[in-house]
MDTraj code that builds the backbone (N, CA, C; nanometers):
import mdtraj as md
import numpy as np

residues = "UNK UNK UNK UNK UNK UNK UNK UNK UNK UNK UNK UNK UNK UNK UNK UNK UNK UNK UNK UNK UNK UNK UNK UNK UNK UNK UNK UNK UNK UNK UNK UNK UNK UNK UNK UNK UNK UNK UNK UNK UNK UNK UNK UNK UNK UNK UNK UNK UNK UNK UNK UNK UNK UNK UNK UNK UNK UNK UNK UNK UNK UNK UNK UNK UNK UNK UNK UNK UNK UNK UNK UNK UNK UNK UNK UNK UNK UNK UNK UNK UNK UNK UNK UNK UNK UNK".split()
xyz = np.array([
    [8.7332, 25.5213, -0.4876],
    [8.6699, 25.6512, -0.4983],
    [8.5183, 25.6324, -0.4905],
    [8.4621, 25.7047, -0.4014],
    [8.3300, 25.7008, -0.3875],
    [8.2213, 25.8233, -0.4599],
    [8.1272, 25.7972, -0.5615],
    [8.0669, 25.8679, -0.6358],
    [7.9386, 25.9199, -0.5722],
    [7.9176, 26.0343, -0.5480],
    [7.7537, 26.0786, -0.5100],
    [7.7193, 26.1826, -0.6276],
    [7.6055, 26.2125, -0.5837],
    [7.4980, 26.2735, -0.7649],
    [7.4727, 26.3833, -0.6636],
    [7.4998, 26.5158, -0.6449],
    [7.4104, 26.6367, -0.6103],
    [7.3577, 26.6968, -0.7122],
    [7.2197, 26.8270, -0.7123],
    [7.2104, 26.9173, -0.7822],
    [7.3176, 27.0582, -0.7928],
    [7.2997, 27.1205, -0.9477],
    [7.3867, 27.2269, -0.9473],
    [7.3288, 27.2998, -0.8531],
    [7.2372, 27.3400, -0.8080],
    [7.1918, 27.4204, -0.7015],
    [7.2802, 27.3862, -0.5735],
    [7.3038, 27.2843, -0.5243],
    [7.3816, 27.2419, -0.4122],
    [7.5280, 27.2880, -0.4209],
    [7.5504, 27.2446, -0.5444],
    [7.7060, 27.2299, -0.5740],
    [7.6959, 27.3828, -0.5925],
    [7.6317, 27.4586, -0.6441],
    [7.7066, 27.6318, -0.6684],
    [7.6441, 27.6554, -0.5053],
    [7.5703, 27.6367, -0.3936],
    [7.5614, 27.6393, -0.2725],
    [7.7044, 27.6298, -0.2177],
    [7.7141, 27.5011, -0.2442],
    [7.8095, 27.4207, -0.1109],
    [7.9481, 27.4228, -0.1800],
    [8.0113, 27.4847, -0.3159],
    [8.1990, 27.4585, -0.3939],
    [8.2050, 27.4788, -0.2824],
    [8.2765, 27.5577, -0.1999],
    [8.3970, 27.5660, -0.1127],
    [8.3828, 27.3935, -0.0435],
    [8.2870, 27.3653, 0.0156],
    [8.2833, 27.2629, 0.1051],
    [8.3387, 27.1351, 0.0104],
    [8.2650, 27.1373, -0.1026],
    [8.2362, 27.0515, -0.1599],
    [8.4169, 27.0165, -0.1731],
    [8.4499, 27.0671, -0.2778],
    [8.5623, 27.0273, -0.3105],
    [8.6721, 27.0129, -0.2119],
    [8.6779, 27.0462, -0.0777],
    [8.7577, 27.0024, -0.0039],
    [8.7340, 26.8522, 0.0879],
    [8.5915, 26.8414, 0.0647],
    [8.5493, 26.7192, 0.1082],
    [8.5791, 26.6120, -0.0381],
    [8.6003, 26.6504, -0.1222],
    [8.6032, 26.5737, -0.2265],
    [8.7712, 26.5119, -0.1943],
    [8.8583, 26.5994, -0.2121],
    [8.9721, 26.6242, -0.1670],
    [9.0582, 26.5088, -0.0266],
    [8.9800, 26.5418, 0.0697],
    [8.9781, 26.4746, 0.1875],
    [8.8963, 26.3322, 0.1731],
    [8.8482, 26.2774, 0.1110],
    [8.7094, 26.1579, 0.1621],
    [8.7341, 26.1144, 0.0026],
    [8.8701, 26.1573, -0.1237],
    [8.8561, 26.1012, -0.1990],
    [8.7039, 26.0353, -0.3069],
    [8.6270, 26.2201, -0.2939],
    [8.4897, 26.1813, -0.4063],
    [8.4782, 26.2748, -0.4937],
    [8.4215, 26.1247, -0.5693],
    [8.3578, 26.2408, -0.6990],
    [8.2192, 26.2615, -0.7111],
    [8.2220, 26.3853, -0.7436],
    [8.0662, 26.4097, -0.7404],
    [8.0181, 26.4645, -0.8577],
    [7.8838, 26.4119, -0.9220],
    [7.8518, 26.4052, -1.0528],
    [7.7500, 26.5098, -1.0709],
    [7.7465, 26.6012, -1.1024],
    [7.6369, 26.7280, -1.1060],
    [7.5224, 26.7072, -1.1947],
    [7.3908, 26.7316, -1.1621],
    [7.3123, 26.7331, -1.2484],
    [7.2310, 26.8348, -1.2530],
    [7.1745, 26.8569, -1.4018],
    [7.0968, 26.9665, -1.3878],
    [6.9812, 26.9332, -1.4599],
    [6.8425, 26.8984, -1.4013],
    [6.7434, 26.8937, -1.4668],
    [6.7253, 26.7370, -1.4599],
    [6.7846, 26.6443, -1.3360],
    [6.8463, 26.5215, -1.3921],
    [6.8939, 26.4528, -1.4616],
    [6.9602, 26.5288, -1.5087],
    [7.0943, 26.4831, -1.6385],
    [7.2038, 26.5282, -1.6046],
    [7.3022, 26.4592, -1.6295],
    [7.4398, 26.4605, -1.5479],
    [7.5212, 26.5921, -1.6427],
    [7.5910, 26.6810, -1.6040],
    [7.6348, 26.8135, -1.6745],
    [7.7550, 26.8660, -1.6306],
    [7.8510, 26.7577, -1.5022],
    [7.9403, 26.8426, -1.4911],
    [7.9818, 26.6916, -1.3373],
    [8.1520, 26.6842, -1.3699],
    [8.2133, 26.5557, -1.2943],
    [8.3028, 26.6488, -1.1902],
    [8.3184, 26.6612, -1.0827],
    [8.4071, 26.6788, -1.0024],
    [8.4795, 26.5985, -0.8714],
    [8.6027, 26.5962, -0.9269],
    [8.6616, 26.5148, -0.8849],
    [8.8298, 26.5746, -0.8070],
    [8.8705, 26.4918, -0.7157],
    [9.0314, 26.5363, -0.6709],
    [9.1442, 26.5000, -0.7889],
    [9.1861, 26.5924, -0.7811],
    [9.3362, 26.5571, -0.8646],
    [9.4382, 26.5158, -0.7382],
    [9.4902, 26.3414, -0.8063],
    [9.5601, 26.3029, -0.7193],
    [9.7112, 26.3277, -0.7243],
    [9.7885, 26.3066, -0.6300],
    [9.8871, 26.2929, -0.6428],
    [9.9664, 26.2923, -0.7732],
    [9.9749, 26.1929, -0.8605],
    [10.0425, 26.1567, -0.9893],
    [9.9852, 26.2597, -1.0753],
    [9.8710, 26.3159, -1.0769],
    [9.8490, 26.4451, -1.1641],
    [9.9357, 26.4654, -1.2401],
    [9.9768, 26.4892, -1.3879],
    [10.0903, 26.5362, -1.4226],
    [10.0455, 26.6351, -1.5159],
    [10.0635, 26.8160, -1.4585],
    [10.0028, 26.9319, -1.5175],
    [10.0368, 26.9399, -1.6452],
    [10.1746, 26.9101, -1.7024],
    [10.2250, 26.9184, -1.8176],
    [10.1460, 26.8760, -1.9300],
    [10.1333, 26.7551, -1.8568],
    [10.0323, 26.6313, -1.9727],
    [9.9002, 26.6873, -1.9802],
    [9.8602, 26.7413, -1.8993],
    [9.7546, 26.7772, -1.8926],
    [9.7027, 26.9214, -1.9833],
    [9.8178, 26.9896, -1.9746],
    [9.8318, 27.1020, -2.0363],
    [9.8437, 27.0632, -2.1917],
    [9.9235, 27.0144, -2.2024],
    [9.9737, 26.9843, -2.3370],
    [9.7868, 26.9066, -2.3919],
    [9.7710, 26.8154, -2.3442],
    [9.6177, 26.7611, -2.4191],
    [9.5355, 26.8599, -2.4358],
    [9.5009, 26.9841, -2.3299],
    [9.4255, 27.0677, -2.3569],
    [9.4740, 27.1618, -2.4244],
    [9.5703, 27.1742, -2.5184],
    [9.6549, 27.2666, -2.5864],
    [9.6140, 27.2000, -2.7480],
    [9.6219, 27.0395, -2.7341],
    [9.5943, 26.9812, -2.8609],
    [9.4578, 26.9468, -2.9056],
    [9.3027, 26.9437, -2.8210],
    [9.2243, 26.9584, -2.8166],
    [9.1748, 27.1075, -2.8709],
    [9.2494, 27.1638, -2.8141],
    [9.2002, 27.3255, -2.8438],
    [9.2029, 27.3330, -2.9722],
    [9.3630, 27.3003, -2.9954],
    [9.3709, 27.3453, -3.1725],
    [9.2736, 27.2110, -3.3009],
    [9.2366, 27.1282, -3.2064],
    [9.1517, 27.0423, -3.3398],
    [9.0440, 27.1797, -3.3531],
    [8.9330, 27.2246, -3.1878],
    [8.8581, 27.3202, -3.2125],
    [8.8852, 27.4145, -3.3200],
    [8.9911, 27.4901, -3.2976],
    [9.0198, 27.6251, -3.3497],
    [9.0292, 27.6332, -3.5367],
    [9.0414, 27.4677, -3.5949],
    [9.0871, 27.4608, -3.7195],
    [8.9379, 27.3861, -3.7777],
    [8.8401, 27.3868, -3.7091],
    [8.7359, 27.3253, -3.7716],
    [8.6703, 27.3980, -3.8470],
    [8.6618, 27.3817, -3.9337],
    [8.5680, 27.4640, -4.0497],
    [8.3438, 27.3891, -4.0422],
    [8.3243, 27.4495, -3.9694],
    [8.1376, 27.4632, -3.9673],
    [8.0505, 27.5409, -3.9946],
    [7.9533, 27.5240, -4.1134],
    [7.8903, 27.6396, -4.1574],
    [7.7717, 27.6789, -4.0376],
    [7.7213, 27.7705, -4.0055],
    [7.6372, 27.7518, -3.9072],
    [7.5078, 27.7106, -3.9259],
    [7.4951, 27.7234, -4.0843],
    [7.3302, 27.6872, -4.1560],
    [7.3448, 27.5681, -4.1863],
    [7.4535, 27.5112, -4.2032],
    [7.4566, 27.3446, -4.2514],
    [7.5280, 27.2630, -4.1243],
    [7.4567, 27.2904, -4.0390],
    [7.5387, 27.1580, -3.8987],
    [7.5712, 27.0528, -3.9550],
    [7.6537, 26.9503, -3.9521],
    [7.7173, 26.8923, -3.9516],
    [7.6329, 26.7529, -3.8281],
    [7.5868, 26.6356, -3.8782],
    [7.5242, 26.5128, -3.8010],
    [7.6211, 26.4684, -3.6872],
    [7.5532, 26.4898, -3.5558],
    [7.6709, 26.4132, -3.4554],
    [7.7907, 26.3335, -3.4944],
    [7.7224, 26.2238, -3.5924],
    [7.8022, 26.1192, -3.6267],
    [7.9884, 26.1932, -3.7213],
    [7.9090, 26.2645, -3.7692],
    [8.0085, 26.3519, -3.8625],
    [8.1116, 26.4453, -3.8013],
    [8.0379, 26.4934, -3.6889],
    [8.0985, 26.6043, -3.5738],
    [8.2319, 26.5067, -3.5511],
    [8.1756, 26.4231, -3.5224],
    [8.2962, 26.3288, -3.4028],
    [8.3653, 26.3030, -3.5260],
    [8.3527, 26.2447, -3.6224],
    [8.4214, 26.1911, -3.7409],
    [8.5470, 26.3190, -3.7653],
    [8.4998, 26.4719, -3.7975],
    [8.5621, 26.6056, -3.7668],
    [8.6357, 26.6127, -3.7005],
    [8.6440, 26.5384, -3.5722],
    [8.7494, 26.5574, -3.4698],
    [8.8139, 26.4510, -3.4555],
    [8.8599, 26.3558, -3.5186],
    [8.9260, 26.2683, -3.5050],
    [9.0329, 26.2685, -3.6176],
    [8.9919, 26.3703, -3.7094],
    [9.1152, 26.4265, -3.7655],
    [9.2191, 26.4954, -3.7685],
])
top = md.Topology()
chain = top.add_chain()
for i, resn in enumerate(residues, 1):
    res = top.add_residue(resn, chain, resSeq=i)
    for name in ("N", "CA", "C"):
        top.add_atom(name, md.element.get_by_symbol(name[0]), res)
traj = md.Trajectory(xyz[None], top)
């Protein structure tokens, strides 16, 4: 798989192209905005398996949905992640 870096300006230009060339020519392309990377697009291959896929973003969701965060007392990165690994 071959990786190139466009701007979001390009990439909200050029989706249609983009992702069928991604598709075809097997790339991923790494979006940046501001030069910082903000967004991976890539082909789903073959072996894809939607189920699995579904199901992780089903169990991800619900760690979100059960987190208790005050909005005046954030919680330290370190702690965030610690939060979700429960």
């Amino acid at each position: 798989m071959t990786t190139q870096l466009i701007s979001l300006a390009e990439y909200r230009k050029n989706i249609s192209k983009l992702w069928k060339k991604a598709q075809q020519e097997n790339i991923r392309y790494i979006i940046l905005s501001h030069s910082k990377p903000v967004l991976e697009v890539r082909p789903i291959t073959e072996d894809f398996d939607i189920d699995l896929a579904y199901k992780k973003a089903m169990d991800d969701y619900k760690k979100w949905e059960y987190l208790e965060i005050d909005p005046e007392n954030m919680p330290s990165k370190k702690d965030f992640l610690k939060m979700l690994e429960n």
